[in-house]
C-alpha positions in Angstrom: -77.7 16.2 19.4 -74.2 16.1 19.3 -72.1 18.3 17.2 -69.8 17.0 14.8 -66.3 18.0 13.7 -66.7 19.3 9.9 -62.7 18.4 9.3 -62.6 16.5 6.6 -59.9 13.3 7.1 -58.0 14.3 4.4 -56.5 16.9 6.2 -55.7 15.4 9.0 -54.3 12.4 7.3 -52.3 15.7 5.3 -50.4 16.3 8.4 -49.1 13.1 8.5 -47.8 12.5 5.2 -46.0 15.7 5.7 -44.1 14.2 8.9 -43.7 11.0 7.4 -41.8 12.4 4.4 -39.9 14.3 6.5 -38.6 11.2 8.5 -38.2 9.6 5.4 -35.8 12.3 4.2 -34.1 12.2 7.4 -33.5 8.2 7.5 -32.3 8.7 4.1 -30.2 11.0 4.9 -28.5 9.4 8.0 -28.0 6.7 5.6 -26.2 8.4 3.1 -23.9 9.4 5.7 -23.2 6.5 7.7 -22.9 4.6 3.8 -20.3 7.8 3.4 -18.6 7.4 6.4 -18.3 3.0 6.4 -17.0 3.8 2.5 -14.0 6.3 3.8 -13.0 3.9 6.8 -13.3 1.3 4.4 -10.6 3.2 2.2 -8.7 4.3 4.8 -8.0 0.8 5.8 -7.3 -0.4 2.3 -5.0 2.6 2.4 -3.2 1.9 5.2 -3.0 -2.1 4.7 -1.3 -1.3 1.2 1.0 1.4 3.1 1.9 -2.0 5.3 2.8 -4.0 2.3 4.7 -1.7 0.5 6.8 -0.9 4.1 7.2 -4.5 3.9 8.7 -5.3 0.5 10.4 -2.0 0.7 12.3 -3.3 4.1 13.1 -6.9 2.0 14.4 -5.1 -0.7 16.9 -2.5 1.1 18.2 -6.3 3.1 18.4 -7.9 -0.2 20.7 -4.9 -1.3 23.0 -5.1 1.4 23.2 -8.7 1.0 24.3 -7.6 -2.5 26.8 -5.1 -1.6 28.4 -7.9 0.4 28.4 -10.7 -2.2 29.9 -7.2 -4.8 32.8 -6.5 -2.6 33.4 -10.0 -1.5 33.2 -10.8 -5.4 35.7 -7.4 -6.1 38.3 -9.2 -3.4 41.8 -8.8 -5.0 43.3 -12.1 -2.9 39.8 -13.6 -4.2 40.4 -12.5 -7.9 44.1 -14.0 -7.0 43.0 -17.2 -6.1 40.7 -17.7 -8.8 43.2 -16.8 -11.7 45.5 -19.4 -10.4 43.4 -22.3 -9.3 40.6 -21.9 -12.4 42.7 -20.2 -15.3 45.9 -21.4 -14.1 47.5 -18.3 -14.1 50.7 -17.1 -12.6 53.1 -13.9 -11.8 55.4 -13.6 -14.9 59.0 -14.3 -14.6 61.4 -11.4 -15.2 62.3 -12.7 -19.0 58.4 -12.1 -19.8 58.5 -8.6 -18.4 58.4 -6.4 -21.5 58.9 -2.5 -20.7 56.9 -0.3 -23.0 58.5 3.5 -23.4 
């Protein structure tokens, strides 16, 4: 006769549920990290791509202000302020007789 095991299934099929759920916990685990880690890089280069826009306009904007330092003294000329008093207003240097001298 042979002998038979008196182990019931139930413990055997025990053991692995137990290392089932622990690879279950694991996987989710490694996922949560990976999820973690893709998220950051994912920031990171939102981050930096923002960084490179903002360089950009910044750089656009400091050429636009020396353009307009330019055009401001070019504008401030006194033979250019000269010139256009006579040719637009028709201005003109006073003679002596419309000198008046305050005291």
């Amino acid at each position: 006769m042979a002998h038979v095991s008196k182990r019931s299934p139930s413990k055997l099929d025990e053991g692995k549920g137990v290392k089932y759920s622990s690879l279950g916990y694991v996987s989710l685990v490694v996922m949560v990290v990976v999820l973690v880690y893709v998220w950051c890089h994912v920031q990171v280069t939102e981050v930096n791509y923002e960084m490179a826009q903002a360089i950009k306009v910044r750089e656009q904007l400091l050429e636009e202000n020396s353009k307009l330092k330019i055009e401001i003294e070019r504008l401030k000329s006194p033979a250019r302020i000269e010139d256009y008093a006579r040719k637009k207003l028709g201005m003109d240097y006073p003679e002596r007789n419309q000198v008046v001298v305050l005291r």
